[in-house]
C-alpha positions as CSV (number, residue, x, y, z in Angstrom):
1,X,146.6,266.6,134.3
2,X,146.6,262.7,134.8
3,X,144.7,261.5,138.0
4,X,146.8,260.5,141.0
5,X,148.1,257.6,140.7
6,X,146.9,256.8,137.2
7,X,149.9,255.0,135.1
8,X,147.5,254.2,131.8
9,X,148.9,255.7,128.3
10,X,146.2,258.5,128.0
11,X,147.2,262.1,127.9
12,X,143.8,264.1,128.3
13,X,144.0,267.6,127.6
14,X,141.5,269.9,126.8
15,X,139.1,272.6,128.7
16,X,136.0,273.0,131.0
17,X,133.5,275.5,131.2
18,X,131.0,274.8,134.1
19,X,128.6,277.6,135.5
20,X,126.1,276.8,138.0
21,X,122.4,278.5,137.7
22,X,119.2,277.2,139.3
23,X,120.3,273.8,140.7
24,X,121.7,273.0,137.1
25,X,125.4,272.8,136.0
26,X,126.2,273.9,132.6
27,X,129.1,272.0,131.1
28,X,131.1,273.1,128.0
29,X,134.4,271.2,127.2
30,X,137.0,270.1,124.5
31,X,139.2,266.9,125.5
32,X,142.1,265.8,123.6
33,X,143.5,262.2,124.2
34,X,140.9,260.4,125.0
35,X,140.4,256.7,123.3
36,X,138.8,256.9,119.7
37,X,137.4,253.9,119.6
38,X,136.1,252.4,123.2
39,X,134.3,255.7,123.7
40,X,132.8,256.7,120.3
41,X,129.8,255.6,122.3
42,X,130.4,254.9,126.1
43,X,129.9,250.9,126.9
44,X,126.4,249.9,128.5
45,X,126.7,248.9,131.8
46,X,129.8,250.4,132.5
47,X,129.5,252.9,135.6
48,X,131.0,256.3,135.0
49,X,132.4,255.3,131.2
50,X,133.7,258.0,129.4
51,X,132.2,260.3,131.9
52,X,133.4,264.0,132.4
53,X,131.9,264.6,136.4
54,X,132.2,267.6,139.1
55,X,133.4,265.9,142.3
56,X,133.1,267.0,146.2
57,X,136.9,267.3,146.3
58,X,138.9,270.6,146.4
59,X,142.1,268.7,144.9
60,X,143.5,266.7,142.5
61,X,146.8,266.1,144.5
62,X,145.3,263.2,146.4
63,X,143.1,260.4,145.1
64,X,141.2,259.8,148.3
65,X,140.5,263.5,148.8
66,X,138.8,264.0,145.1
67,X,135.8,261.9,146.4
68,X,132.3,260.8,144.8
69,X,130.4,262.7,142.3
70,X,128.8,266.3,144.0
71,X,125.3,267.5,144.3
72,X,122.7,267.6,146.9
73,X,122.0,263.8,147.6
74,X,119.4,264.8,150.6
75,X,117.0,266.0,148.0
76,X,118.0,264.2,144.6
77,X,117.3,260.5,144.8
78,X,120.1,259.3,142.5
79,X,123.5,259.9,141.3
80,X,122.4,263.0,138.3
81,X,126.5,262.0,137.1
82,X,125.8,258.5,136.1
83,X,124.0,259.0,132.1
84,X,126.6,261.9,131.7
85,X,129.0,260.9,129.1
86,X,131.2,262.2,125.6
87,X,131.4,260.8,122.9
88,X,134.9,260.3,121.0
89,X,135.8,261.5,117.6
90,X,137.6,259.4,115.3
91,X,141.2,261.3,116.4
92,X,140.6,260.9,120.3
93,X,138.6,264.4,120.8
94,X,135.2,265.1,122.0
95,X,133.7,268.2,122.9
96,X,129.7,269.0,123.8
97,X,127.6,270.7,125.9
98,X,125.2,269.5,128.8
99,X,123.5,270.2,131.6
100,X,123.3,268.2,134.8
101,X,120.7,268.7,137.3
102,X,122.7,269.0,141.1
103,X,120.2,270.8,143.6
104,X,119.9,274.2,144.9
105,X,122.4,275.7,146.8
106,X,125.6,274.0,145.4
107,X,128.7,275.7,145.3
108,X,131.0,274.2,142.4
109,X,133.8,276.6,142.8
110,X,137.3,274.9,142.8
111,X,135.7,271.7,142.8
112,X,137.8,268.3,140.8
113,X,136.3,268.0,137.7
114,X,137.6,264.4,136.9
115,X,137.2,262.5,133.3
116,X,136.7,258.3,133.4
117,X,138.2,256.0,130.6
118,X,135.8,253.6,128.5
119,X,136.4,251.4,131.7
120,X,135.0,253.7,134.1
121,X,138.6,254.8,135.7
122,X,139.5,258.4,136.9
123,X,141.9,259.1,134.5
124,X,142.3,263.0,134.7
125,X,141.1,266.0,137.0
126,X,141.7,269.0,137.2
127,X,140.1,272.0,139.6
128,X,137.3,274.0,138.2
129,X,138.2,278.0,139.2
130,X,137.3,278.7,143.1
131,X,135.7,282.0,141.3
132,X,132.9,279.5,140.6
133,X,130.1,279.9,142.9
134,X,126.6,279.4,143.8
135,X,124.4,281.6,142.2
């Protein structure tokens, strides 16, 4: 669903697959309603632009609870989120595979999974399944 608090014209839909193995994520996912043209390619120099991220937060109810991007920031030096991106077909979908290295021991069970607009915003989230778990 939309973000809290977000009042912008996109409607993302779509689906998530995230499993955890090794210190890696493995994203799958299919988004619908995202914009065609500003993220055919996401904009240099724009942090988070059309990025698809796990965050710390349990919820999606409350934008100050969804938090900052998760994984293990004691031992990885910096933010493993920030060169994740899709990339927009020409009717507003994208859909990909990748695989994000977050540290050992991280539990991504009912965790926000949020999606960012060609500016960067939050513009959707919704909660991966709490049956996700470390492995």
């Amino acid at each position: 669903g939309p973000y809290p608090g977000y009042a912008g014209d996109l409607k993302v839909e779509g689906g998530v697959r995230a499993h955890y193995h090794d210190g890696e994520v493995y994203l799958g996912y299919h988004l619908n309603g995202i914009e065609a043209d500003a993220c055919k390619t996401a904009p240099e120099g724009v942090a988070n632009a059309c990025g698809i991220h796990i965050h710390m937060g349990t919820t999606c109810d409350d934008a100050a609870s969804v938090g900052g991007h998760y994984y293990d920031s004691d031992n990885i030096d910096s933010d493993p989120w920030s060169p994740i991106t899709y990339a927009a077909h020409e009717d507003g979908t994208a859909s990909g595979r990748q695989s994000v290295t977050i540290g050992q021991g991280q539990a991504i069970g009912g965790r926000a999974m949020v999606v960012h607009d060609s500016t960067g915003a939050r513009v959707a989230c919704a909660l991966l399944p709490s049956s996700y778990f470390q492995v």
